[in-house]
C-alpha positions, 0 to 999 in steps of 0.5 A: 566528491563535490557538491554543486548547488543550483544557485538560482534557486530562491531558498536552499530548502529547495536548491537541487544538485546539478550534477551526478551526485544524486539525492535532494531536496525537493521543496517539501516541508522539513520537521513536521511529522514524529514517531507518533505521528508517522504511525498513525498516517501508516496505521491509516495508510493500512487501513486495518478496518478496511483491508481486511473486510475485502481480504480476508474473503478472498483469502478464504475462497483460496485457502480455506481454515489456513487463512491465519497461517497465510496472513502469518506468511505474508507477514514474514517477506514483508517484514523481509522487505522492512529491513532492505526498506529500512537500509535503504531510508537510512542510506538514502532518505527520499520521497522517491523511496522504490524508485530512487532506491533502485535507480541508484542500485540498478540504473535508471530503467528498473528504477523507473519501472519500480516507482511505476508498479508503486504508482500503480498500486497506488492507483489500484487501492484508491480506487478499491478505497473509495468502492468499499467507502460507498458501500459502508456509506449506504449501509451506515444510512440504512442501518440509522434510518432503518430501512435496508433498502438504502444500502441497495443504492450502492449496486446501482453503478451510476450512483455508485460512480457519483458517490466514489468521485465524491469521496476522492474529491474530499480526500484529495483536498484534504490532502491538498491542504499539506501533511498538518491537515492530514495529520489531524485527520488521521489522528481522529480516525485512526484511535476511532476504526481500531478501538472499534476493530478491536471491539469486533474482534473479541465479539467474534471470538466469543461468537464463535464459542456460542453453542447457537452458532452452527457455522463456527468452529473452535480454533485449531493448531492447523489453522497456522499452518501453510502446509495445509494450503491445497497447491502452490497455486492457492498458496501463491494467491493467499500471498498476493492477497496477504500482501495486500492487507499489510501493503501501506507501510512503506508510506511512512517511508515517503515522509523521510523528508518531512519527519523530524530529527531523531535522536538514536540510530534510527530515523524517525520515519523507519522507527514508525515503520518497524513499529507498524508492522509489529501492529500490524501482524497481530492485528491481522492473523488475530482478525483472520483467526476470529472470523474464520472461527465466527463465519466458518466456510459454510455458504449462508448469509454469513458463512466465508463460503458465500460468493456474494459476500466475499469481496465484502465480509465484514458488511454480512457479521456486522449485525450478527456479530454486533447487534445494535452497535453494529453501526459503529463497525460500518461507520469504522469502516467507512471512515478507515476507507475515508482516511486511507484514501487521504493518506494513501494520496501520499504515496503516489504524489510523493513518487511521481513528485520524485520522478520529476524532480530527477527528471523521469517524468514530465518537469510539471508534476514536481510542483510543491503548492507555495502555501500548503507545500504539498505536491498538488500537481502530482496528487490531482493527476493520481486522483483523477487517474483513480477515479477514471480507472474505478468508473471503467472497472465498475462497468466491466468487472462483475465483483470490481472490488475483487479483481482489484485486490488481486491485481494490486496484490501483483503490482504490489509484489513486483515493485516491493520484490525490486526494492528489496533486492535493491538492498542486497545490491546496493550495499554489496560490498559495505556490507561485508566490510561491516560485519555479519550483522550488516551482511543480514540486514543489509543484503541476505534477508532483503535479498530472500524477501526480495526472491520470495516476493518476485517468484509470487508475482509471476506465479500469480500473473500467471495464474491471473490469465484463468478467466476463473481468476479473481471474481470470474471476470474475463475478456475474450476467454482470458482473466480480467484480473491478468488484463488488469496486471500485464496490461498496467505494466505494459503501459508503464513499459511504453510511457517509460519510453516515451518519456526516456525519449522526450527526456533522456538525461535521466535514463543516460544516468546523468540526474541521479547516477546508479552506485552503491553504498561504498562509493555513494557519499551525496546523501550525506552530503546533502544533509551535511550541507544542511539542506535535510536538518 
């Protein structure tokens, strides 16, 4: 197969493919992140001080003591999910990750829905991000100047509105300013929210051991156990919420055209990923175990039973666990929020950049900034998207960190249930011509993370239409957290065929082809040609 170029380009970094071959390059710059520093944007993209004082409440109200185990079980399709995702990178390293993955497995249609649901997802968490940052901005005040008042001023949703749009706006320009400055930015908070995490963790563990503590409980073997969960019901809306906390990851393989060469087996990009979730995991069954213990169930001020603090758990221990330095956990917290919203910007600019590139969505959104080389197009229209989306749910949601959290968490499971299964597809006969170990990684473990995922997305949309779902939140007798889920897909539904209609070379197949592996040569082609290093 050969490989045309277009030659009026002014530079062959950003020359694209003219013809049906597929992947390219995209404008963005080659060489600048490591291993090192892939993992400390995902680290951030995660936001480990962040994720888990919104879920591990939620996760609580829906399985109680089995807490640990369902943050153990949403780690297991995730990692499921790592190997296709890992595959996939290898085969075929894009910006477009989810969807260009599955628009060459399953055509131009479930590809565009894929990069959709991540989209959406992304739009959700930056939204939550900049809530969960105002509060810990008011309390960091209140606790320094030692008047709790302060930390009231976030209930009052004007101020609140004002003070989320304030943060998006730094985070968007710091991203704005391209991956160097967003590399350096990272770096500092992400060695401050862990050794502070870290720090709390342990404090929670010996908290939970003080004979003065009435709401602990010494761990127990159970705890690890899913089959402890009530229902398939509670189960499922663990899951979603599991999911939630390790969601992030795969921003890491987003860079794949901005990392630098790597010298094994592995690209630079999927080594930082795999590394993350091994963090990660423990990091969070381990936080979950310790607050459990701390907090127990109960319904005081600091018991996970309590409905007012549960969208916000750690804000309620900090003190009691923390005393004076309690501070310092707020202060992490908020800057782990801070830092997540600039690397998480990464993700969704990188997608939609993708999408425009190969003609999927309008041409004016895969503009690359000539100075800073960032995709400024794409990153203001999803930051704006964000900042709209949490002013509107601030005023008719009753707990709108709540709602969406859960409602990501069914964005989430829908578009990384089709990027596994992507995988099994894709290489579907290579596979077997490899071996049993390619047959594993490539097609069966993917395959089943890919089920597992897709069979939680619809059990949780489901149950998502109770207006008891989520916070309690409904609209016309219906749950707020369903509206939110079905109504996000829907819209990405009706702009798809907009746009297949405006644009329609991309849905015919013709700007990025559906193959497999067998037959798929233009990735290696590309880099070959030297337009990928």
């Amino acid at each position: 197969m050969s490989v045309k170029y277009d030659q009026g380009a002014p530079d062959p970094a950003t020359r694209t493919l003219d013809s049906v071959t597929g992947i390219s390059k995209k404008g963005l710059p080659t060489g600048t992140v490591g291993v090192l520093g892939a993992l400390v944007i995902g680290i951030s993209t995660c936001a480990p001080a962040y994720t888990l004082t919104a879920a591990v409440g939620p996760a609580a109200s829906e399985v109680g003591y089995q807490t640990p185990a369902i943050f153990l079980m949403g780690f297991i399709p995730m990692l499921l999910v790592a190997l296709g995702y890992r595959a996939l990178n290898s085969a075929m390293p894009d910006s477009g990750t989810s969807f260009t993955w599955a628009t060459r497995a399953f055509g131009p249609w479930v590809g565009w829905m894929a990069g959709w649901g991540l989209i959406a997802a992304t739009v959700l968490v930056l939204s939550n991000l900049a809530g969960i940052a105002v509060e810990f901005l008011f309390q960091s005040i209140s606790i320094l100047v030692g008047d709790p008042s302060i930390a009231d001023l976030a209930a009052n949703k004007f101020i609140n509105i004002a003070v989320c749009l304030a943060f998006m706006a730094l985070a968007t320009l710091i991203s704005y300013r391209g991956m160097t400055s967003t590399k350096v930015f990272q770096y500092i908070t992400v060695i401050f929210q862990m050794a502070v995490m870290v720090w709390f963790v342990v404090a929670m563990f010996v908290g939970a051991g003080d004979p003065a503590n009435k709401e602990a409980k010494l761990p127990e073997l159970s705890w690890f156990n899913p089959f402890e969960v009530s229902s398939f019901s509670a189960f499922a809306a663990g899951i979603a919420v599991s999911i939630f906390v390790y969601w992030g990851w795969d921003t890491v393989l987003t860079m794949g055209e901005e990392t630098k060469p790597s010298k094994g087996r592995l690209s630079t990009e999927s080594k930082a990923a795999m590394i993350l979730v091994a963090i990660l995991v423990v990091l969070y069954v381990g936080t979950a175990t310790a607050t459990v213990a701390y907090a127990g169930l109960g319904d005081g001020p600091t018991g996970l039973g309590n409905p007012d603090i549960i969208e916000n758990v750690f804000a309620a221990l900090a003190h009691p666990v923390m005393g004076p330095a309690a501070i310092l956990l707020s202060l992490a917290i908020l800057v782990s929020a801070m830092a997540s919203i600039n690397s998480t910007a990464i993700s969704p600019a990188r997608t939609l950049l993708a999408m425009s590139h190969y003609g999927a969505l309008p041409p004016s959104l895969k503009k690359v900034h000539p100075k800073y080389k960032s995709p400024h197009v794409a990153l203001l229209l999803s930051s704006i998207v964000a900042s709209v989306f949490y002013a509107v749910m601030r005023f008719i949601s009753e707990d709108v960190l709540w709602d969406t959290i859960t409602a990501l968490g069914m964005m989430v499971c829908f578009y990384y249930g089709v990027t596994a299964l992507a995988s099994p597809w894709y290489f579907r006969k290579s596979a077997f011509r490899e071996g049993f170990g390619s047959i594993m990684m490539k097609v069966v473990l993917p395959g089943l993370g890919g089920i597992l995922l897709l069979i939680v997305f619809v059990k949780t949309t489901i149950d998502a239409m109770d207006p008891e779902a989520g916070s309690g939140s409904s609209i016309g007798g219906i749950g707020l957290v369903g509206i939110i889920g079905v109504t996000v897909l829907g819209l990405g539904v009706i702009l798809m065929f907009v746009q297949a209609k405006a644009s329609p070379e991309f849905f015919r197949g013709t700007r990025l082809a559906r193959t497999d592996a067998t037959n798929d040569t233009s990735a290696l082609q590309v880099f070959d040609d030297g337009l990928g290093g």
